[in-house]
Structure formats: structure tokens, C-alpha cells
Backbone as ProteinMPNN parsed JSONL, in Angstrom:
{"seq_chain_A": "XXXXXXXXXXXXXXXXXXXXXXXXXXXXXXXXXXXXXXXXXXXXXXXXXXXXXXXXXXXXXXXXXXXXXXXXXXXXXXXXXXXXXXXXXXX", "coords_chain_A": {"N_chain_A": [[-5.66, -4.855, -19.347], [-5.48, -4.01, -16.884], [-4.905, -1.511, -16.789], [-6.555, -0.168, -18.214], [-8.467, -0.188, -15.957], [-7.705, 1.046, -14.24], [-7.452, 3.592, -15.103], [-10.088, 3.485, -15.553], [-11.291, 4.188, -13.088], [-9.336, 6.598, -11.815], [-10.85, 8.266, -13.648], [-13.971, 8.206, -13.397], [-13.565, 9.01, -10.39], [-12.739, 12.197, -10.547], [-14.624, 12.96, -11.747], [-16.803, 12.13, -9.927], [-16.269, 13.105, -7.369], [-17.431, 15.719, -7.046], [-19.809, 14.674, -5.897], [-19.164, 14.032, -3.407], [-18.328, 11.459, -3.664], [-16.402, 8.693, -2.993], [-14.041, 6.893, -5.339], [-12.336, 4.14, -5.534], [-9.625, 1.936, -6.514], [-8.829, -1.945, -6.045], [-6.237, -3.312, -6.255], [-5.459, -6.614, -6.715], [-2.923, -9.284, -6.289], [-2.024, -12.653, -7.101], [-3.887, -14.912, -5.286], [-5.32, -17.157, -2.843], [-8.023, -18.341, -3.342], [-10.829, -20.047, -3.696], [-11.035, -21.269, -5.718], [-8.53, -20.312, -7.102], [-6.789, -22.44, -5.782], [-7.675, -24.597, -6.437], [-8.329, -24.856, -9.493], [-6.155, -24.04, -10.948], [-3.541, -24.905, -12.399], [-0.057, -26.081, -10.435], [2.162, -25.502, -11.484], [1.909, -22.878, -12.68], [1.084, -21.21, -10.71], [3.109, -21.357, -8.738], [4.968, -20.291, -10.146], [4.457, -17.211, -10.412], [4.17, -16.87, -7.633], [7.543, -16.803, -7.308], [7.874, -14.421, -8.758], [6.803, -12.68, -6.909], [7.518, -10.962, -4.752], [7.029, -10.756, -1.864], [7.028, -13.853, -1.87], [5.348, -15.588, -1.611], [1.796, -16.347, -2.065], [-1.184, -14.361, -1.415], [-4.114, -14.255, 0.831], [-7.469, -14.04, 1.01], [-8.628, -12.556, 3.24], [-6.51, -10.369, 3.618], [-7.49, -8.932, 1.358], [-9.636, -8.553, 1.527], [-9.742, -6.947, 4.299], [-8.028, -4.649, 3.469], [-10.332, -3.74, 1.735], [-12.231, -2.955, 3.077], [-11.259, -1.247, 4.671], [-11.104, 1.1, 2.793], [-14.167, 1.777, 2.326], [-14.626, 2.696, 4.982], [-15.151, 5.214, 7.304], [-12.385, 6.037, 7.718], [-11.162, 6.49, 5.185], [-11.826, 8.285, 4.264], [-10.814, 10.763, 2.355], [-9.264, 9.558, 0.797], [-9.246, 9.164, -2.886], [-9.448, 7.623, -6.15], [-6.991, 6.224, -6.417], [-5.298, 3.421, -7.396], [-4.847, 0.54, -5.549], [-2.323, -1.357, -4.744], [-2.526, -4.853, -3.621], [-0.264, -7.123, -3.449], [1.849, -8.36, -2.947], [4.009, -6.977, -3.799], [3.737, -7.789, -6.428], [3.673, -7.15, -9.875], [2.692, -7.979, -11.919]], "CA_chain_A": [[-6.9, -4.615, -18.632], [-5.163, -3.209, -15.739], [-4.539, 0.143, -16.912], [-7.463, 0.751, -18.255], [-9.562, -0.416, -14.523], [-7.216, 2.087, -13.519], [-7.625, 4.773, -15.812], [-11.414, 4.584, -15.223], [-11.399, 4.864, -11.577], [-9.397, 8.199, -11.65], [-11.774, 9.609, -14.15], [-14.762, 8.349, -12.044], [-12.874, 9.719, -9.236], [-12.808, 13.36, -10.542], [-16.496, 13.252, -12.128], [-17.768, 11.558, -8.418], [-15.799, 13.834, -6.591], [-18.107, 17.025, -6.673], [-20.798, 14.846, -5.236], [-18.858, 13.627, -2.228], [-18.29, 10.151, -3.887], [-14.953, 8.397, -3.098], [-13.898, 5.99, -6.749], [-11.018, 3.59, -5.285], [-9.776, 0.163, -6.847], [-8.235, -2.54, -5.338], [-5.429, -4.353, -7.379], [-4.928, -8.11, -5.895], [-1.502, -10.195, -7.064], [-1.992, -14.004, -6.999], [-5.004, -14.378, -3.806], [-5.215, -18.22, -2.503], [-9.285, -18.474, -3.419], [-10.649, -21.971, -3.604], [-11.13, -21.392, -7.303], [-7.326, -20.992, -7.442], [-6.474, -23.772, -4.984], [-8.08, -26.221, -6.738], [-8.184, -24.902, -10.476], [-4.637, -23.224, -11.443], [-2.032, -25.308, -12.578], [0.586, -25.586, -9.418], [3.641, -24.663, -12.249], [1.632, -21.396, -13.08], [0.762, -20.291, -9.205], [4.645, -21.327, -8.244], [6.115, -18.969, -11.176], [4.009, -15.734, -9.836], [5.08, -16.75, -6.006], [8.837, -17.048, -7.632], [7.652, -13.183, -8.996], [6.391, -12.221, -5.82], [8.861, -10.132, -3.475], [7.307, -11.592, -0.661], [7.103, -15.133, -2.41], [4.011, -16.056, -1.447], [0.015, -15.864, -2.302], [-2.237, -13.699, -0.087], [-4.802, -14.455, 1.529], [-8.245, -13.732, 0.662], [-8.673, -11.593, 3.855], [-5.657, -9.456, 3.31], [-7.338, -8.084, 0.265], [-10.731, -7.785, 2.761], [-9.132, -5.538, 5.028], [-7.772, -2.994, 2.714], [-11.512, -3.126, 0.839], [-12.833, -2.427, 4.546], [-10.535, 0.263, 4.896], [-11.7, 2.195, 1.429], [-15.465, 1.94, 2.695], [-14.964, 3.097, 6.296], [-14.471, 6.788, 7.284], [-10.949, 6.218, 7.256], [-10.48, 6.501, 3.795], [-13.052, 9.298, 3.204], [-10.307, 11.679, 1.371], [-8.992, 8.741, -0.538], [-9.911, 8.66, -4.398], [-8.597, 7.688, -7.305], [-6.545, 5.404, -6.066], [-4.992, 2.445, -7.142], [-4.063, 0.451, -4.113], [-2.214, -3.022, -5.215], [-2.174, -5.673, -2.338], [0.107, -8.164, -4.488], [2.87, -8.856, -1.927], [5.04, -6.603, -4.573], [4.421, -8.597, -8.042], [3.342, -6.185, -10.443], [2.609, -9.073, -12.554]], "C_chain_A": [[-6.649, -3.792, -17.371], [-5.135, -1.746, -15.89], [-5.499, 0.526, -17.376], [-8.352, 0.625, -16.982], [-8.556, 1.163, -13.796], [-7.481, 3.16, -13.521], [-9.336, 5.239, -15.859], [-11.901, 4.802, -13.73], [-11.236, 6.115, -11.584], [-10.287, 8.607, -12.538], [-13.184, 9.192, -13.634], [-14.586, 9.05, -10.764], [-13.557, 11.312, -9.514], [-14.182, 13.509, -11.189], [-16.881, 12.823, -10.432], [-17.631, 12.307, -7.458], [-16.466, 15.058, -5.984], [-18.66, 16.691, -5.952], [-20.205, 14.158, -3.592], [-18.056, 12.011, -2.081], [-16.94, 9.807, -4.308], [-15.043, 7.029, -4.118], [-12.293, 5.262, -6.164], [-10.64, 2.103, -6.459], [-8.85, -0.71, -6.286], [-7.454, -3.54, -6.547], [-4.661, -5.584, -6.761], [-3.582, -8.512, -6.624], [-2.673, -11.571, -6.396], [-2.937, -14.478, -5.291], [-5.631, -16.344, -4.04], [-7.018, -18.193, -2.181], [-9.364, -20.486, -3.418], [-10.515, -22.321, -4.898], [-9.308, -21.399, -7.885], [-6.454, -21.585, -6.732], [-6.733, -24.772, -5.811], [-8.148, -26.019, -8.858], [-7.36, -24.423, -11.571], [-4.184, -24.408, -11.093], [-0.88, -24.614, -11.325], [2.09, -24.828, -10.534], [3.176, -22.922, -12.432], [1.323, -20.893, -11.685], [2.609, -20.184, -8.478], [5.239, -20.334, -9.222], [5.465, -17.548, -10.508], [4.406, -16.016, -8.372], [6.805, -16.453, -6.132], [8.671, -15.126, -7.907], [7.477, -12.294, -8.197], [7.659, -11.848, -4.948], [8.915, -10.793, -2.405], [7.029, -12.749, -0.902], [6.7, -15.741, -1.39], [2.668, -15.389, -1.729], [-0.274, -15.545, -1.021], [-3.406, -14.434, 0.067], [-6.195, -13.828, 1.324], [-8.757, -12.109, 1.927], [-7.545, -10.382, 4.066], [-6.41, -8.464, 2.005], [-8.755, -7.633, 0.748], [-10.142, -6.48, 3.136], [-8.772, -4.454, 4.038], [-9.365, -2.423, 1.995], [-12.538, -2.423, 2.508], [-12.756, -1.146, 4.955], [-10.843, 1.27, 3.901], [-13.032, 2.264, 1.776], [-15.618, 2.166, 4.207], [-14.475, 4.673, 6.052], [-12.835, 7.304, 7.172], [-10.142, 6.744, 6.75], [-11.749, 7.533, 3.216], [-11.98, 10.418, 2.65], [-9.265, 10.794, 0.678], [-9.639, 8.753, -1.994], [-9.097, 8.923, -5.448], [-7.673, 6.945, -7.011], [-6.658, 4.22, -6.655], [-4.101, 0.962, -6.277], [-3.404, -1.581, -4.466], [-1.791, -3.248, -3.716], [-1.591, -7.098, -3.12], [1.539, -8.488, -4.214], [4.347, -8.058, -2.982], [5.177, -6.967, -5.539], [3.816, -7.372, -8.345], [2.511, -6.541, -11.815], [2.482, -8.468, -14.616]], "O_chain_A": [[-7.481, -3.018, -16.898], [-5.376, -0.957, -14.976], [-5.696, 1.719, -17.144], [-9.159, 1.554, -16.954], [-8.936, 2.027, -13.006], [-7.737, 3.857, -12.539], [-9.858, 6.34, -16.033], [-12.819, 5.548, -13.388], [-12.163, 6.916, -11.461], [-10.711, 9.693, -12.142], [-13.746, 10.249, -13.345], [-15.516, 9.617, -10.191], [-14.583, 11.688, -8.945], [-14.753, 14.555, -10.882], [-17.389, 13.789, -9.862], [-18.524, 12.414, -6.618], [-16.268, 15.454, -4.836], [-18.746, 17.432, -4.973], [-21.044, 13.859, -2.741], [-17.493, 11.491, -1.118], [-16.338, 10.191, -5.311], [-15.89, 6.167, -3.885], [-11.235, 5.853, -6.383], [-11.509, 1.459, -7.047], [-7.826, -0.111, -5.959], [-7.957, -4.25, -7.418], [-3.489, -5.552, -6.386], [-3.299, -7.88, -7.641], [-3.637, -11.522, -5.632], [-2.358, -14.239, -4.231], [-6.189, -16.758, -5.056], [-7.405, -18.055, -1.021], [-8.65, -21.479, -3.277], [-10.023, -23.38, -5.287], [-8.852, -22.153, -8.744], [-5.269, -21.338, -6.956], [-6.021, -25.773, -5.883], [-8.009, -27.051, -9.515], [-7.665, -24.374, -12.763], [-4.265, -24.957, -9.994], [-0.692, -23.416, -11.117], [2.78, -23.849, -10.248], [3.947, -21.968, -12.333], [1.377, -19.664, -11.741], [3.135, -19.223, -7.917], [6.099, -19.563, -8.795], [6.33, -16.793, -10.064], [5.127, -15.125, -7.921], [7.371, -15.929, -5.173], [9.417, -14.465, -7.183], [7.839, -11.145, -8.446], [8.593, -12.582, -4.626], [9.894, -11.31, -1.866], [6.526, -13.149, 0.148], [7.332, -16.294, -0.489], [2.45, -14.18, -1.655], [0.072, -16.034, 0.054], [-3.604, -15.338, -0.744], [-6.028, -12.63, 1.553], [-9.101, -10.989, 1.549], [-7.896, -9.437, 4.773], [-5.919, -7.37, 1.729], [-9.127, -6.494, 0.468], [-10.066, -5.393, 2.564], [-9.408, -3.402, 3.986], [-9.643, -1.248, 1.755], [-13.347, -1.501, 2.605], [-13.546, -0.297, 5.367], [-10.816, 2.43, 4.313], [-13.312, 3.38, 1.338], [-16.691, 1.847, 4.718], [-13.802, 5.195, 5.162], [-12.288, 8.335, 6.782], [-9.07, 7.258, 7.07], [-12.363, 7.531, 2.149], [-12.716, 11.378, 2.421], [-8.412, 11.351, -0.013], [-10.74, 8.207, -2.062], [-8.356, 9.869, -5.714], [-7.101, 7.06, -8.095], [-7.77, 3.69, -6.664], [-2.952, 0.578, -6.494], [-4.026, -2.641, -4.385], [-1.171, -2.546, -2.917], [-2.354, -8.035, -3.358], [2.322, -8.835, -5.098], [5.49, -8.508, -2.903], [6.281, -6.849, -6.072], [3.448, -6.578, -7.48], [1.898, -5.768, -12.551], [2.389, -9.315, -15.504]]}, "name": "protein", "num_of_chains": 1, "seq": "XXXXXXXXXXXXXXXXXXXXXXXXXXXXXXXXXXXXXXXXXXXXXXXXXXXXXXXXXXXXXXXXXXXXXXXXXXXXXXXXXXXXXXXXXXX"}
């Protein structure tokens, strides 16, 4: 599923592009929600932290900020972009 969310960003990207319209996506790793606090198996959240470079889950506002940063002027000649915030898994 990943590669294709990927694969239709950039070609949104270069169709959106004429009209000014930046196509980004944001690719989370393992993201400490309440839904997987309380409904993931701790053996299956500990094997992707064990996967994780920086071995540990993010933070729901870590994956804010970067979506902040793709919708401010910032990031107005960003597109096409896939930007993983996934502490380095690749999963």
C-alpha cells in the first residue's frame, strides 16, 4: 500500500503542479495514538520499536509538525514528496 500512496502523490504532484497545487504525503512509522496505546498487542508495538533506529514510537505531534510544515509557505516548492517521520523504520 505504501508504494502505491506514493506513486499517486508524485503523479498528482505533476498533474497539480501547472495549477500551483503542492501533492505531498506524510509517511508515519509506529505513532503512540490512543487507538494504539490501548489496542496493539505490546509484543507487536515492542518488535517495530526493536526495528526502529531510534527505538522508540513518535509522538502524535511529531508527525503534526512536519504536516504543518507541508501546508505553510515554507514548503510552497515542495511536491511530490514522500516525507517518512518513522524514527528510521522503514517497516
Amino acid at each position: 500500500m505504501k508504494a502505491g500512496v506514493i506513486g499517486l502523490t508524485k503523479s498528482v504532484s505533476k498533474e497539480a503542479g501547472r495549477f500551483g497545487v503542492t501533492v505531498n504525503a506524510v509517511v508515519p512509522g509506529l505513532t503512540l495514538t490512543p487507538t494504539i496505546e490501548h489496542a496493539m498487542a505490546d509484543k507487536y508495538k515492542e518488535k517495530i520499536i526493536q526495528d526502529t533506529p531510534l527505538n522508540r514510537a513518535g509522538q502524535p505531534h511529531e508527525i503534526a509538525t512536519v504536516i504543518a510544515f507541508l501546508a505553510s509557505d515554507d514548503a510552497s516548492f515542495v511536491s511530490g514528496a514522500a516525507i517518512p517521520v518513522s524514527g528510521g523504520w522503514d517497516g
